[in-house]
N, C-alpha and C positions, 0 to 999 in steps of 0.2 A: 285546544278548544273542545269542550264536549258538545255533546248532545242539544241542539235550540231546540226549548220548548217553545209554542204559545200560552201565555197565558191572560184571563181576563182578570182586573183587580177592582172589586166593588168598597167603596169606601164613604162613608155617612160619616162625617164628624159633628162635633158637640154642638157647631152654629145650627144646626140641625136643618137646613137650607133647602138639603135633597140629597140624591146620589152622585159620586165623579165614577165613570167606568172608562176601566183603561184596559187597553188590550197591548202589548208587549212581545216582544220575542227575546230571550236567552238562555243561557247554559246553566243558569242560577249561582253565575259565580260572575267573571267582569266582562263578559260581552251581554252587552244590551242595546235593543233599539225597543223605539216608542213607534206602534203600531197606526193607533188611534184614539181620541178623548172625546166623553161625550157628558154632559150634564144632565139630570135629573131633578126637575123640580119638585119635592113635597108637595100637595096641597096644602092650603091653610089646617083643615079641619086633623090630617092627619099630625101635624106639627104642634097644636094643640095640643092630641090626647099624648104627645111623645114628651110634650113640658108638661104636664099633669101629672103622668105617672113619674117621669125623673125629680117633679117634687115631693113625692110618697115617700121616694124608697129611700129613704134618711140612714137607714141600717139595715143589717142583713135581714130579721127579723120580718121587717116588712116584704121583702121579696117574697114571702111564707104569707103574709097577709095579703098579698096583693096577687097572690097568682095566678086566680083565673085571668083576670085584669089584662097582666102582663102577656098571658100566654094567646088572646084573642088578640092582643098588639101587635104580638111578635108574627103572627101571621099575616096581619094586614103588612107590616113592615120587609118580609120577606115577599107575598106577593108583587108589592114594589118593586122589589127590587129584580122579580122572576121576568118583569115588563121590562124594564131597564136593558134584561142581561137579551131577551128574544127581540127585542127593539136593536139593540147595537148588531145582536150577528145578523140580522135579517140587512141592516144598510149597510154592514161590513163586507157580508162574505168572507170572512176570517172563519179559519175551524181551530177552535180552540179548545186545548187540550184540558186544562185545567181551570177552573174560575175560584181566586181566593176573595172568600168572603167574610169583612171586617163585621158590618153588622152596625147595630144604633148602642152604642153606650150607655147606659141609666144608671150604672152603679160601677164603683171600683174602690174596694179596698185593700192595697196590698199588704197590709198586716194581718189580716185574716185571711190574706189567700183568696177571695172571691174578686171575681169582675164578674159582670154582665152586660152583653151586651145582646139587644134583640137583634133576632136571625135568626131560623131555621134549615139549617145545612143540607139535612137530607130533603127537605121539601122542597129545596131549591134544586136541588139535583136530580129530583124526581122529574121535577116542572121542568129544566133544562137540558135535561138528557145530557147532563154535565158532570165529571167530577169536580167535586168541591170541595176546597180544604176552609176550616173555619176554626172558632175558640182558638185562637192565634195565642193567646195572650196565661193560659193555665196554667200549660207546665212552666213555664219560669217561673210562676207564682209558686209553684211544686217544689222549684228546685232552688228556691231560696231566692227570688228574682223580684223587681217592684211587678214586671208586666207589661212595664212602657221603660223609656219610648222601645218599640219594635223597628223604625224606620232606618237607624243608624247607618246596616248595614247595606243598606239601598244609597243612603245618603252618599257613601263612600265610593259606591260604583258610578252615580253621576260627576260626583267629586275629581276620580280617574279620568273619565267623559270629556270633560270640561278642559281640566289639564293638558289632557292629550291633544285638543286644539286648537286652545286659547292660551297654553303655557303661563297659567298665573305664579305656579309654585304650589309648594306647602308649608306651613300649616295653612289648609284653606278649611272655614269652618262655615255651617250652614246652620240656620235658626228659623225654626218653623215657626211660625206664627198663626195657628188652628185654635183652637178653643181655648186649651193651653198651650204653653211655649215649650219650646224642647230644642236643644243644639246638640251639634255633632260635630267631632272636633277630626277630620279626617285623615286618611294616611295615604300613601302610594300604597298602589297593590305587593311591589316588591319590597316593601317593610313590613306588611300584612303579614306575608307568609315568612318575616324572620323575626315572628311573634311582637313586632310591636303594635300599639293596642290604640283601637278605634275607641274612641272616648265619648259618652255623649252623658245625658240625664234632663232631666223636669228642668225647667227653670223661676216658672212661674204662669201668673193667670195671661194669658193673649186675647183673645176679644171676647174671652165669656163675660164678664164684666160689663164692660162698656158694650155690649149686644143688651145682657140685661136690664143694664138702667135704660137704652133707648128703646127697649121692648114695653117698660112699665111705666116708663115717661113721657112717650111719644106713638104715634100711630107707624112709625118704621120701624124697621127691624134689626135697622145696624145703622153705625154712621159712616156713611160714602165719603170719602177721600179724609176718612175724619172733619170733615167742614163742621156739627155741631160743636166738636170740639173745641177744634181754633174760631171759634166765634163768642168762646167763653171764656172768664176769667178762672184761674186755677186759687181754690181758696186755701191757704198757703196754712191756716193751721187747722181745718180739717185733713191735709195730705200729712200733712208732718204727724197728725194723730194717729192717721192709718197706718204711717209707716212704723211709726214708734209698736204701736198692738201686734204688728203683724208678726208672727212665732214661726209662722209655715214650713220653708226650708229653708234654713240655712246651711246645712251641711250639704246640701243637693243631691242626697241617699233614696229621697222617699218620691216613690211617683205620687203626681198629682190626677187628683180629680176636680172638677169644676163645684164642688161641694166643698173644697178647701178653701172656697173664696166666698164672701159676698158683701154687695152695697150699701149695707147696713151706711155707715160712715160715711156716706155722701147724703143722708136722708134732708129731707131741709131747704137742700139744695134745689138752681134754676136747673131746668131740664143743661141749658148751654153751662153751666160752672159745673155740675155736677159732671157732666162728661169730659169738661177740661181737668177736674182736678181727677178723675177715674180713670183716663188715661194716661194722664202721668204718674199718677201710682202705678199704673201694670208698666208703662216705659222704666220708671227705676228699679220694679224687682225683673226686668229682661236683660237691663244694663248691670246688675250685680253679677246675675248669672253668667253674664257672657264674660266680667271681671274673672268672676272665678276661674274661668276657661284660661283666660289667659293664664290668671297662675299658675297651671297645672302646664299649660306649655312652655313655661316661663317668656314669654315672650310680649313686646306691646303691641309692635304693628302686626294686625292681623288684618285679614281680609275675610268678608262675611257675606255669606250670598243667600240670603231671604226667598224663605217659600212659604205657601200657607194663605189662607186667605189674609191675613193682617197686612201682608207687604204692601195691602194696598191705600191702608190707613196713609195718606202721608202724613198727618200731623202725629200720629205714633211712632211713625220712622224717623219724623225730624227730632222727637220728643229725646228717644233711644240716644241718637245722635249728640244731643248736648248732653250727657254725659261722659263724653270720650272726646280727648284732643287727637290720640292719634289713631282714627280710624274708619275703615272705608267698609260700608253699607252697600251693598245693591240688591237691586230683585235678581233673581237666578234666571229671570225670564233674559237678561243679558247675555245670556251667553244658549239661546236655543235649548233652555229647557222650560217648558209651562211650567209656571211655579203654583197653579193650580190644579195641576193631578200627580203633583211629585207619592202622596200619599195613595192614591187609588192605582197608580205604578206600581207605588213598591211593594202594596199585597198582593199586587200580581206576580211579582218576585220572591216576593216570601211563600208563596205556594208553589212556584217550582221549589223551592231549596227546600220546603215542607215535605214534597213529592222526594226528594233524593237525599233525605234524610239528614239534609247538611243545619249547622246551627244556626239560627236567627236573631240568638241575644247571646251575649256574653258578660263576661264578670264586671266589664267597663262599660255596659253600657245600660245594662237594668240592674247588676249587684249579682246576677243568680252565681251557683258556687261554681259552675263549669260551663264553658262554652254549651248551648241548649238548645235544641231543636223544637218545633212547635207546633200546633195549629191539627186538626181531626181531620181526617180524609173522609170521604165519604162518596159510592159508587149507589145510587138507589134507582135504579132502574135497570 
């Protein structure tokens, strides 16, 4: 066992809700514990101006037109999160060594190599009297990589976690369900090291979708336990339309962005049909994905343990569900881990293994051409 760090992991995803902060201890390799999790909520008005500009920047070009714009955001967005991070050590008491900072996403194209996401690294570092490692996501884009998912290798360490107390076996695989969807298909630590390979990729849309039709259809923000949904009829050939159009991934090579999707195809639609037949389109391109997986392990019965805000959708879980005879779903919250700071964890982990120069993506699980280390250090003060 090396060296435990602490470290703290700030993480904003695309529901754009607020901040998870999570504080952790390990070696940046398979001892982990979970320290502490705390929430952050957005205001409205900031949440706003973060869907206004994330509908600007359509292409790179516009980041160039929008940047004073983006750059008085990205300040306001790191102040937030400057609150967040002197908010948790003040009730913690934790002294934390490092703080990895993911940031608010607006843009990601990995064929041109750019992501964005708002954050300010050194002004949080200044403000926190913190090192802070961040832009997580570049050099894989550098080094031949999509950029996402990043979480794999964390996934894998809870994967070990889980195992080691609850003995379910392997293959045991996990599906996040965040803005987009993304699985990881895991291994024992002692097959890790005899180079067999952590599998993960994109799989499809997760509640960006069905957030936005209930965003522009309704005065909520999201649909709680999906109840809009199953209170609607699914209209069986507007779904069959969308599926038929849909080009997206099918080789599941290319990372997604929440720009790879949208509602167009439900337009028409009751607030309740349109969210029934929107999430059962993101349930069959979750259930393709997870098919794929299977192939690739050749195997049917698998076991899939759900993190991400979506787990909590139950009419999207059930939806998943009737697509597979033989297979078993659960939240990962079953087995003692929150399946809502799995993500704001594991950049606290990916900022140790950032700090000790270990890799964070490899060839199985973003494309990049060699095992890849990641993410900008930064000491400013």
């Amino acid at each position: 066992m090396g060296k435990i760090y602490s470290a703290m992991g700030l993480m904003s995803g695309t529901s754009l809700d607020g901040v998870d902060v999570s504080i952790i201890e390990s070696d940046g390799n398979r001892e982990f514990c979970s320290i502490l999790d705390r929430y952050f909520e957005y205001d409205k008005k900031l949440v706003q101006k973060i869907l206004n500009i994330r509908e600007k920047i359509t292409n790179q070009e516009k980041l160039n037109t929008y940047s004073d714009e983006i750059n008085d955001l990205e300040r306001k967005v790191t102040l937030f999160h400057v609150k967040a991070v002197k908010e948790t050590l003040r009730s913690s008491k934790s002294s934390v060594d490092l703080i990895g900072f993911h940031g608010q996403t607006i843009f990601h194209d990995s064929e041109k190599e750019i992501t964005k996401q708002l954050g300010d690294g050194k002004l949080l570092s200044q403000l926190t009297k913190k090192k802070v490692v961040y832009n997580f996501r570049q050099n894989d884009l550098e080094n031949g990589g999509q950029g996402a998912p990043l979480t794999p290798i964390f996934h894998n360490v809870l994967a070990n976690k889980i195992n080691k107390k609850f003995n379910l076996g392997f293959p045991l695989n996990i599906l996040n369900i965040g803005g987009i969807s993304n699985i990881t298909s895991t291994v024992h630590w002692e097959n890790l090291e005899k180079k067999d390979r952590i599998y993960a990729c994109d799989i499809g849309p997760g509640n960006c979708l069905i957030d936005e039709w209930i965003r522009k259809n309704s005065k909520k923000r999201y649909d709680k336990d999906g109840s809009i949904a199953k209170s609607g009829t699914i209209d069986k050939l507007v779904f069959n339309q969308a599926l038929e159009n849909f080009t997206g991934n099918s080789n599941y090579e290319k990372s997604l962005d929440i720009k790879d999707f949208d509602i167009f195809f439900a337009k028409g639609l009751s607030l309740e049909n349109g969210a029934a037949t929107i999430t059962n389109f993101t349930a069959t391109l979750i259930a393709n994905g997870m098919k794929h997986a299977h192939k690739i392990g050749q195997t049917v019965m698998y076991k899939w343990l759900v993190c991400g805000g979506g787990r909590k959708n139950k009419y999207l879980l059930e939806s998943i569900k009737n697509n597979f005879d033989q297979i078993s779903i659960e939240p990962i919250d079953q087995y003692e881990i929150d399946g809502d700071y799995v993500e704001s964890q594991a950049f606290a982990y990916l900022a140790i293994r950032s700090f000790l120069k270990l890799p964070i993506s490899f060839p199985s699980t973003t494309g990049c051409k060699v095992p890849t280390t990641g993410g900008e250090m930064t000491k400013n003060f």
